[in-house]
C-alpha positions, 0 to 999 in steps of 0.5 A: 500500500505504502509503495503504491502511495510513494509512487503516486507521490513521485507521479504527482510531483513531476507531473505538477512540475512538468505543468509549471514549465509548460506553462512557463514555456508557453508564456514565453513562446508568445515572443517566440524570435526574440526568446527563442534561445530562452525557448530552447532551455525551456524545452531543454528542462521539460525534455529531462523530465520526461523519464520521471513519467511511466509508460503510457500515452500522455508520455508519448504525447509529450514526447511527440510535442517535444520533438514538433517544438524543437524543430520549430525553436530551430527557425526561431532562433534563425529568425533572430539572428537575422534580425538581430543582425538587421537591427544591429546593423541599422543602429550601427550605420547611424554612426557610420560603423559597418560591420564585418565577419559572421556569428558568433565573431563579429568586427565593427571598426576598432571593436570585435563583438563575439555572441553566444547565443546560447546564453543570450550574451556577448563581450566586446574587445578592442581590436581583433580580441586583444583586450577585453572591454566588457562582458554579459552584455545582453544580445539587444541591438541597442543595448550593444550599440549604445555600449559601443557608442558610449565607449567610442567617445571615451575613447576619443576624448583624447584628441582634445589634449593631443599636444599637452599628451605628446609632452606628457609622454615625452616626460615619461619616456625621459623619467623611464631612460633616468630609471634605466639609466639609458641615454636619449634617443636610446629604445625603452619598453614601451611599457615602462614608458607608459607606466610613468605616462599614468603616474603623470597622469595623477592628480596631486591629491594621489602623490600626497595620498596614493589611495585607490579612490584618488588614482585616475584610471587609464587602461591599456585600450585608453593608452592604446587609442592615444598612441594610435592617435599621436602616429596618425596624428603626423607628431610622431614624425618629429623623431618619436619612433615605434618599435614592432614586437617580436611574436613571443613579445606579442604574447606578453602584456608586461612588455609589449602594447597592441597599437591599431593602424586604422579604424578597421581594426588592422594593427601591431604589437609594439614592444619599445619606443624612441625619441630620437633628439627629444631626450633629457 
């Protein structure tokens, strides 16, 4: 008596369960391209609940209704990738960006977006992956170009102060050559230059108390943009030069910083700069 007691029990529980996800699933299926990828774990968690059901005919029922949904999710979610390319594209070219590649990798100018559709997100790196920018942004064509739009304009800021930052690095690169008691004109890592290039960045009120709170960030895609912006700027011509990084040089950010050489994304590894008749 008991076991069949239990077994009644077990059934009652799975079938409220299965009831509880259908029901969530079909509210969900009412936007069926735009959650289709939703859809697909939905589906996913009715399907593992199936044999928790005894042999009979509901069971094939469900197992029929399940095989029909997951067919049509598939042209869901090629519907959604259609037109989330589509809205992506049109919000995108209002600020003169194109976009290149195909899913999951996208190029857009200096960025490259890669999607996982499966989890409904993506992450947004400067340059062909070179340094992340953001993560978990959710698959919405606004919400990611706002992301990239935002950001672009930060970056740019920085042609505003084009000659105050050439002095600046100038000063960073002859506060690197005293520490390693090099000589001017003489090659420096570029990364040791640009570490004395943020603390000059630093505000008073850091020098006299070095806490978190009063240091100004500058990550590495700022200082990337800038000195992206100073060479192509024509200044780099008065005797500042760039060094290529070797390809094991490449792989360490400790001694080599990606640098783009245009707006399409296309750039070098540079391991050490130069200021040929500039020096101390």
């Amino acid at each position: 008596m008991r076991q069949i007691i239990d077994i009644f029990k077990t059934l009652t529980k799975s079938s409220n369960k299965i009831i509880k996800l259908i029901d969530t699933y079909d509210k969900t299926r009412q936007n069926p391209v735009d959650n289709a990828y939703l859809l697909e774990k939905k589906i996913s968690e009715i399907e593992k609940m199936v044999p928790e059901l005894p042999e009979f005919e509901l069971k094939n029922v469900l197992s029929a209704w399940l095989k029909k949904e997951k067919l049509e999710i598939e042209g869901f979610k090629e519907d959604f990738r259609l037109k989330f390319g589509q809205e992506l594209n049109k919000r995108l070219s209002k600020t003169g960006k194109k976009i290149k590649g195909q899913y999951p990798i996208l190029r857009i100018g200096f960025y490259t977006l890669k999607m996982d559709f499966q989890f409904g997100e993506a992450t947004l790196f400067f340059g062909p992956e070179i340094e992340k920018i953001k993560s978990k942004i959710p698959l919405d064509p606004n919400t990611i170009s706002e992301t990239i739009e935002e950001y672009d304009k930060e970056l740019k800021s920085v042609k505003s102060k084009t000659e105050d930052m050439l002095k600046i690095l100038l000063e960073a690169y002859n506060r690197a050559l005293k520490l390693s008691s090099k000589t001017s004109g003489e090659k420096l890592l570029i990364t040791d230059v640009l570490n004395e290039f943020v603390m000059l960045k630093q505000s008073r009120k850091f020098l006299v108390d070095p806490q978190k709170i009063h240091f100004h960030e500058y990550s590495r895609v700022k200082l990337s943009y800038l000195l992206y912006f100073l060479k192509n700027s024509g200044l780099f011509e008065k005797g500042v030069r760039l060094h290529i990084a070797t390809f094991d040089a490449t792989t360490d950010k400790t001694t080599s910083i990606w640098i783009p050489e245009n707006e399409e994304g296309e750039g070098t590894h540079y391991s050490h700069i130069s200021f040929e008749g500039h020096g101390q």
